[in-house]
C-alpha positions, -999 to 999 in steps of 0.1 A, spaced: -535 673 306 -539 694 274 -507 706 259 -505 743 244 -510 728 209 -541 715 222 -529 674 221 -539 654 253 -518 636 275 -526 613 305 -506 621 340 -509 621 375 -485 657 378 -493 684 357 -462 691 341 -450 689 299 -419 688 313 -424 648 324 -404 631 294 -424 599 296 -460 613 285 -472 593 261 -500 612 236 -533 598 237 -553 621 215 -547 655 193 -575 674 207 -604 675 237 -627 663 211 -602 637 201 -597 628 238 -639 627 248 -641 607 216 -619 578 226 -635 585 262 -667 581 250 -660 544 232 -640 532 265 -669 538 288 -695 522 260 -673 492 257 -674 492 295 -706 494 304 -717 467 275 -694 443 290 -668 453 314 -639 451 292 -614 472 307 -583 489 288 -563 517 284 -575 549 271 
């Protein structure tokens, strides 16, 4: 989910008002970014993690 200030947040609801979120990135671009490393990671050896 993208918050108004544009940060990212990973959830299952889409709500801001869940006081566990936990920010994962500062922007989309930030977000596709970190995205982008966990899928290349992935597919080169299927390490999993979190994003």
């Amino acid at each position: 989910m993208a918050a108004p200030d544009r940060s990212v947040y990973p959830t299952q609801t889409a709500s801001l008002d869940e006081p566990e979120l936990d920010k994962v990135a500062d922007g989309r671009r930030q977000y596709l970014e970190l995205l982008e490393h966990f899928l290349t990671r992935f597919i080169a050896d299927g390490e999993t993690g979190n994003l």
